[in-house]
N, CA, C and O of each residue as an XYZ file, in Angstrom:
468
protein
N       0.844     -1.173      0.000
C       0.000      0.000      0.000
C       0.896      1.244      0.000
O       1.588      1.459      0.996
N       0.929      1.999     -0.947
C       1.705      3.057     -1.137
C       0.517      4.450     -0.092
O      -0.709      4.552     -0.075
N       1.688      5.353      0.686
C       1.597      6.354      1.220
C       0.599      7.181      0.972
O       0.686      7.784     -0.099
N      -0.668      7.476      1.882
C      -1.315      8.251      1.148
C      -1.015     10.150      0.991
O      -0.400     10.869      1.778
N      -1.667     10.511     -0.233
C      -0.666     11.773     -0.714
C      -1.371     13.445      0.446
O      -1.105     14.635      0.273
N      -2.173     12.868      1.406
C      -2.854     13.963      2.249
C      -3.386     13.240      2.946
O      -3.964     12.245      2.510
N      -3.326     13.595      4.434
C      -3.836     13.767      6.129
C      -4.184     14.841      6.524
O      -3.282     15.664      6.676
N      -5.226     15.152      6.760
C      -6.081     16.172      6.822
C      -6.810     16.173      8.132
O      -7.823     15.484      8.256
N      -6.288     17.011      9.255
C      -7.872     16.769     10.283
C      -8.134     18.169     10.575
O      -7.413     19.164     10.499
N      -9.831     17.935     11.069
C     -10.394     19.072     10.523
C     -10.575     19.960     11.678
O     -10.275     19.634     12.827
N     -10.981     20.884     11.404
C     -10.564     22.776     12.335
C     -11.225     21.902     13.935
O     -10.630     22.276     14.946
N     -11.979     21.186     14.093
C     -12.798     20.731     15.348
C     -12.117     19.420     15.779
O     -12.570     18.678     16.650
N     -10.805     19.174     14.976
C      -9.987     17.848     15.507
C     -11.502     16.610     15.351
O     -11.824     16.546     16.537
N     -12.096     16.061     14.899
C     -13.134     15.649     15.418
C     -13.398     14.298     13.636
O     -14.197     13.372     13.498
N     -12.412     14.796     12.733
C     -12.557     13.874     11.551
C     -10.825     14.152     10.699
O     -10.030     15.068     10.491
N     -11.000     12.511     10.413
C      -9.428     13.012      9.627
C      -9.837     12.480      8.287
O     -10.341     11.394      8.001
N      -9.474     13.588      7.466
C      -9.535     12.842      6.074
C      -8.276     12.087      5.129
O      -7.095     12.431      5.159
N      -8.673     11.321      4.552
C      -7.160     10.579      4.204
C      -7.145     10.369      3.069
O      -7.967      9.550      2.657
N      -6.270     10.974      2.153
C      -6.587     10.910      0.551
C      -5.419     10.180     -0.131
O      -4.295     10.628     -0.355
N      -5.858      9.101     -0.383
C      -4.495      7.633     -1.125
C      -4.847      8.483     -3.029
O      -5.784      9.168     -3.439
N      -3.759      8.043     -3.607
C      -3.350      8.663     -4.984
C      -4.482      7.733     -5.744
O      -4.676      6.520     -5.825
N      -5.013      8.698     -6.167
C      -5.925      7.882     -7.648
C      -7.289      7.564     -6.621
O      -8.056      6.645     -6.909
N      -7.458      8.241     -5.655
C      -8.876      7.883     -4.793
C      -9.268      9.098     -4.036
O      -8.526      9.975     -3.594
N     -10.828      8.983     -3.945
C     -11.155     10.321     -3.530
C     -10.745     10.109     -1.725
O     -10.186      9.181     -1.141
N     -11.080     10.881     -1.431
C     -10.698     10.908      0.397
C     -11.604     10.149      1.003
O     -12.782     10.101      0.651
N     -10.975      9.330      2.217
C     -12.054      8.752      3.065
C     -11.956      9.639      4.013
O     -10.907     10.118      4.444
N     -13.247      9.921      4.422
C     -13.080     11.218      6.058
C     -13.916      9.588      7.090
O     -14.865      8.882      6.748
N     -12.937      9.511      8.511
C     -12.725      8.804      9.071
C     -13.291      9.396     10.358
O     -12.183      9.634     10.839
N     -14.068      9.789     11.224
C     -13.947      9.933     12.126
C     -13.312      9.903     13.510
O     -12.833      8.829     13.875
N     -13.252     10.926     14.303
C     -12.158     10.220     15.754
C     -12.830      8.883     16.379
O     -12.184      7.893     16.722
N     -14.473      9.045     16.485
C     -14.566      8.286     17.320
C     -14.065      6.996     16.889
O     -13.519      6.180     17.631
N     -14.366      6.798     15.158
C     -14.391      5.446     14.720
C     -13.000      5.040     14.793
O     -12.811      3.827     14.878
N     -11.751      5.980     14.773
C     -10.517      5.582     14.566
C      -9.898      5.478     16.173
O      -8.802      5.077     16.563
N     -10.887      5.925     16.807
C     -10.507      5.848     18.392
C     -10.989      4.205     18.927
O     -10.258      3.403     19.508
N     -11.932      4.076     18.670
C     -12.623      2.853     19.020
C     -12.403      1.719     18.097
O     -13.106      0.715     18.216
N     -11.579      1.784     17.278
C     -10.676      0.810     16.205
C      -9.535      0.520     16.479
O      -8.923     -0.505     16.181
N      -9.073      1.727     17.266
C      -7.499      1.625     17.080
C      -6.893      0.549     17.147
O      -7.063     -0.070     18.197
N      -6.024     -0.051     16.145
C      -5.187     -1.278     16.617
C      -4.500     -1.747     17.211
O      -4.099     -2.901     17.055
N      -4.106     -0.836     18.223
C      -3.823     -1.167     20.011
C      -4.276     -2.537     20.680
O      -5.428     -2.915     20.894
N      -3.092     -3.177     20.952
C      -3.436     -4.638     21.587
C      -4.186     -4.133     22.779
O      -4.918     -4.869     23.440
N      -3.979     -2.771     23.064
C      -5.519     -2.444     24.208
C      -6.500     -2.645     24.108
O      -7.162     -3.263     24.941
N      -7.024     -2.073     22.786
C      -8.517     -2.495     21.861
C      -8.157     -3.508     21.112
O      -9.232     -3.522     20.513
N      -7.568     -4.382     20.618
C      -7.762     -5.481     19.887
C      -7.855     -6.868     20.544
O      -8.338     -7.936     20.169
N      -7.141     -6.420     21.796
C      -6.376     -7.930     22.521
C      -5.333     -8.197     21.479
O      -4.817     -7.534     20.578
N      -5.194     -9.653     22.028
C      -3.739    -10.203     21.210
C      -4.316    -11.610     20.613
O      -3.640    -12.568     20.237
N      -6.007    -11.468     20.625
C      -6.766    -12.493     19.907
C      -7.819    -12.265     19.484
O      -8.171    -11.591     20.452
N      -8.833    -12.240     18.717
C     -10.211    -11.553     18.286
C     -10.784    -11.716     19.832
O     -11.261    -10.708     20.353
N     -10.749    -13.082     20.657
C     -11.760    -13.136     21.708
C     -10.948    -12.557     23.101
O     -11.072    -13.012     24.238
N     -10.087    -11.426     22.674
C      -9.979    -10.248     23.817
C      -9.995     -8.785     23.101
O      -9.527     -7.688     23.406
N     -10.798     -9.316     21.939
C     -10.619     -7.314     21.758
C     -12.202     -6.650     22.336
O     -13.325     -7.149     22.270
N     -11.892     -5.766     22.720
C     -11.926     -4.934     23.482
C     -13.734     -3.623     22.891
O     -13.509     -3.173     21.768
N     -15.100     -3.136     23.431
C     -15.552     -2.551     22.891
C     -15.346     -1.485     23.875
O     -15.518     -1.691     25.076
N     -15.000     -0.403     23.423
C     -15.106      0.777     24.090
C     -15.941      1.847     24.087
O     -16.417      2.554     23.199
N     -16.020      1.812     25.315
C     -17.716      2.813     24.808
C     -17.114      4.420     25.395
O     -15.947      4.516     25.775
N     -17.960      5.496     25.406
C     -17.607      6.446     25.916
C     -17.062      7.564     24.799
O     -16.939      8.730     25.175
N     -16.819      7.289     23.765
C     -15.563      8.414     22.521
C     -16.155      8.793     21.750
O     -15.914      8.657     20.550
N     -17.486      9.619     22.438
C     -18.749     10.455     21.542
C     -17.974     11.618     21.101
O     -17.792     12.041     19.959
N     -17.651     11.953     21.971
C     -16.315     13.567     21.772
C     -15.138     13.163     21.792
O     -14.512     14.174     22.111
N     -14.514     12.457     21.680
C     -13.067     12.115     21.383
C     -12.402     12.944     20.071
O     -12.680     12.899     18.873
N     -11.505     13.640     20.750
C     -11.012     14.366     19.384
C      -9.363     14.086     19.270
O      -8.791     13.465     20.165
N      -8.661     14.581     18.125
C      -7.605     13.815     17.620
C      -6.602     15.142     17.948
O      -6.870     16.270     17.533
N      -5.501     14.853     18.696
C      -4.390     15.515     19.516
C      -3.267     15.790     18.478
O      -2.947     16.974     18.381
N      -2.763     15.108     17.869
C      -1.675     15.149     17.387
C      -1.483     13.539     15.614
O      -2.020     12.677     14.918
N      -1.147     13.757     15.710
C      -0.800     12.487     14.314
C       0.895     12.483     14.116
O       1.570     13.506     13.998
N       1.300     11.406     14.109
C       2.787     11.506     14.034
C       3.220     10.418     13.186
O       2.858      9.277     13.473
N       4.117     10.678     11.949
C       4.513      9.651     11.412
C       5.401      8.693     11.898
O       6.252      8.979     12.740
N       5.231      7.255     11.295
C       6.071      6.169     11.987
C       6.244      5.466     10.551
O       5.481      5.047      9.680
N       7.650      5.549     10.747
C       8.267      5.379      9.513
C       7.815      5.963      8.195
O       7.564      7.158      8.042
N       7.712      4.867      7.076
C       7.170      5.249      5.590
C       5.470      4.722      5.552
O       4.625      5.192      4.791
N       5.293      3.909      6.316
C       4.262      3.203      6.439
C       3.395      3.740      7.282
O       2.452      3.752      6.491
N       2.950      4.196      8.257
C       1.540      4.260      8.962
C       2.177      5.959      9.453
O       2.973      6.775      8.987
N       1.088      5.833     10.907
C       1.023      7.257     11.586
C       0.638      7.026     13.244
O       0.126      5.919     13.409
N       0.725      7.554     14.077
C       0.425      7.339     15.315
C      -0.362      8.143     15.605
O      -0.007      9.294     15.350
N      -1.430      8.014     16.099
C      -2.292      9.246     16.372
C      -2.868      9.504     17.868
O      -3.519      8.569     18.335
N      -2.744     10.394     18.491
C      -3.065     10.741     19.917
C      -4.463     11.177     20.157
O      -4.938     12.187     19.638
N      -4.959     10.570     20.772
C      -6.694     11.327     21.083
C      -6.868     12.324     22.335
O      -6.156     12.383     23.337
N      -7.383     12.671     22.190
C      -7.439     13.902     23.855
C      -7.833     13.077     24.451
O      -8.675     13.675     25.120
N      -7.877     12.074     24.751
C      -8.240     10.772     25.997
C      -6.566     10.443     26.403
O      -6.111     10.196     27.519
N      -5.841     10.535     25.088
C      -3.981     10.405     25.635
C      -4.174      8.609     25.370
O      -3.687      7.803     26.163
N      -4.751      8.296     24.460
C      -5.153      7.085     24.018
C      -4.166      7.443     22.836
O      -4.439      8.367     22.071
N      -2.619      6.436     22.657
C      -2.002      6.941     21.640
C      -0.602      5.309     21.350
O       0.571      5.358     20.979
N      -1.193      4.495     21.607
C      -0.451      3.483     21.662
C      -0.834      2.396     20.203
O      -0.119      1.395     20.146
N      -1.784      2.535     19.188
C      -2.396      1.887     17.908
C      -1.278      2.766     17.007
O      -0.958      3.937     17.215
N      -0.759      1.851     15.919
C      -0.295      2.165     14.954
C      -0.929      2.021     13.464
O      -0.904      1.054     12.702
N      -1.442      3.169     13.323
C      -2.508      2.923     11.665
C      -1.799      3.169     10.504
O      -1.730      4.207      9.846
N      -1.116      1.751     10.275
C      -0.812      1.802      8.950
C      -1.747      2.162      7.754
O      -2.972      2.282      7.778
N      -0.699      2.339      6.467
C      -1.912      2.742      5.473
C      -2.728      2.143      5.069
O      -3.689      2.683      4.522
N      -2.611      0.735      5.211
C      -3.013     -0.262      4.611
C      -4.315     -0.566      5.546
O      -5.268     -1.171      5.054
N      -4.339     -0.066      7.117
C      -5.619     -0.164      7.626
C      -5.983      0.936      7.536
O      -7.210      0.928      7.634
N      -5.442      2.359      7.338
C      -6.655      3.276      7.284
C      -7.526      3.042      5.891
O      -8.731      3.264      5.775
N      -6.509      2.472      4.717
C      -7.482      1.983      3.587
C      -8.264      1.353      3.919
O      -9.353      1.927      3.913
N      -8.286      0.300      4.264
C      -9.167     -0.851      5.218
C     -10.667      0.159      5.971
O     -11.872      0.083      5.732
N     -10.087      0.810      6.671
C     -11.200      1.229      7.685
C     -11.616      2.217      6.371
O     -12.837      2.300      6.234
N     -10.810      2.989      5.369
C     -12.228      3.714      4.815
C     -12.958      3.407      4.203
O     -13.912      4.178      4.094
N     -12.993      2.128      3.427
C     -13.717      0.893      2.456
C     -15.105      0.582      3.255
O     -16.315      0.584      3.028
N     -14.057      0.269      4.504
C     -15.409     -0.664      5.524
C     -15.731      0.533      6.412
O     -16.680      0.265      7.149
N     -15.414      1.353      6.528
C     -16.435      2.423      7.273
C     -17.928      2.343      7.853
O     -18.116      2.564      9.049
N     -18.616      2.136      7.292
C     -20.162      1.843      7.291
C     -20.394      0.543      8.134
O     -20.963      0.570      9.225
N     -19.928     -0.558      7.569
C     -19.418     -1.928      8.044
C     -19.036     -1.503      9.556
O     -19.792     -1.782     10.487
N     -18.319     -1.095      9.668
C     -17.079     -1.524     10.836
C     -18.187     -0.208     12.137
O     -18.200     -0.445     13.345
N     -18.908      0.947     11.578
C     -19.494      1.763     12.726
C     -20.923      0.752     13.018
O     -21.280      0.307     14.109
N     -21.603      0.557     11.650
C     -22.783     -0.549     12.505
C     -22.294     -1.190     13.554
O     -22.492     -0.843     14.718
N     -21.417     -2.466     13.084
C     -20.587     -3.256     13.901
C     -20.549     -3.068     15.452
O     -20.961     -3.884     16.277
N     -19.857     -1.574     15.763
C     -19.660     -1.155     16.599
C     -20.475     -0.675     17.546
O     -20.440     -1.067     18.713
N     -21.636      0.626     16.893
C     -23.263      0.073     17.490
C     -23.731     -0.592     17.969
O     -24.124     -0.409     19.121
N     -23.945     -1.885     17.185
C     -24.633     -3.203     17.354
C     -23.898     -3.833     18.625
O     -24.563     -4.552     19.370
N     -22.231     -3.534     18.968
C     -21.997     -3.942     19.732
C     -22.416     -3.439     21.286
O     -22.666     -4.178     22.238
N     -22.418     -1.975     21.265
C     -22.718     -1.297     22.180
C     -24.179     -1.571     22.550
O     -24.323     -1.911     23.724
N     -25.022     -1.517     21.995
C     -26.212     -1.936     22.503
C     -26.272     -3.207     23.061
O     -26.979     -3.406     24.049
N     -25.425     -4.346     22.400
C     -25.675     -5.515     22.661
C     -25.305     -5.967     24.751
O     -25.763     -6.662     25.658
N     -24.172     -4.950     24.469
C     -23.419     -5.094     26.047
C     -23.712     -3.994     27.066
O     -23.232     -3.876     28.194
N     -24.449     -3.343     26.545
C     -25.345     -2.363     27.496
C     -24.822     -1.210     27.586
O     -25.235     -0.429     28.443
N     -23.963     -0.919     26.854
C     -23.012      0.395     26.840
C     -23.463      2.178     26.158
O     -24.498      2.516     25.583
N     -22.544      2.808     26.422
C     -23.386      3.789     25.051
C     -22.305      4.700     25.076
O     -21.584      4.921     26.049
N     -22.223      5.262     23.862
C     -21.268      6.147     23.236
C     -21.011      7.485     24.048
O     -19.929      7.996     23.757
N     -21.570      8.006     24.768
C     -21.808      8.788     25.565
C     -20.368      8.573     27.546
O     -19.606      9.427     27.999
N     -20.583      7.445     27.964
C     -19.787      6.703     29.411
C     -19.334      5.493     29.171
O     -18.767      4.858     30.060
C-alpha cells in the first residue's frame, strides 16, 4: 500500500480525512478511529480479547505523528495513543467504514453500553 498523498484533520480535531493517490478521500472519524485503534488495548492479542469501548462520543484527535514510511500514530485527547494505523488499515477502515461503525453500534447496545460513558 503506497503512502497516502494527504492527512487532513479538521478545524474541530473531530474527523481526519485521508486521501491515497488515484482515490477520492475517506473522512474517518475520531470516534471510529478511536474505538478501532489497533492497540493490543482495543484489539487484545486475539479476536476473543478485543476490546468494545464505549464512551468516545467527543473524542477528538491531539496530534498524528509519522512512523516510519508506512503508517502514523495518532493521539486522542483521551492520551489514548499506543495503535499504529498503517496505510493499509486506514485503507481498510475507509472501504469498511459503514461496516465496521454498525458493527460497533450493534456492539454497544448488545453489552449495554453507550457512546456517551
Amino acid at each position: 500500500m503506497t503512502a497516502p498523498k494527504e492527512l487532513r484533520v479538521s478545524k474541530d480535531r473531530k474527523l481526519l480525512s485521508v486521501t491515497f493517490p488515484d482515490h477520492s478521500p475517506f473522512e474517518l472519524p475520531a470516534e471510529l478511529l478511536r474505538v478501532a485503534s489497533p492497540s493490543a488495548e482495543v484489539q487484545g492479542h486475539s479476536p476473543d480479547q478485543r476490546v468494545t469501548v464505549p464512551g468516545k462520543r467527543n473524542v477528538a484527535i491531539l496530534k498524528i505523528e509519522p512512523v516510519g514510511n508506512y503508517a502514523v500514530r495518532i493521539t486522542f485527547d483521551d492520551f489514548h495513543d499506543t495503535g499504529i494505523f498503517t496505510w493499509n488499515y486506514l485503507h481498510t477502515l475507509g472501504h469498511e467504514k459503514d461496516e465496521r461503525w454498525n458493527a460497533y453500534l450493534a456492539e454497544l447496545q448488545e453489552k449495554g453500553l453507550s457512546r456517551d460513558r
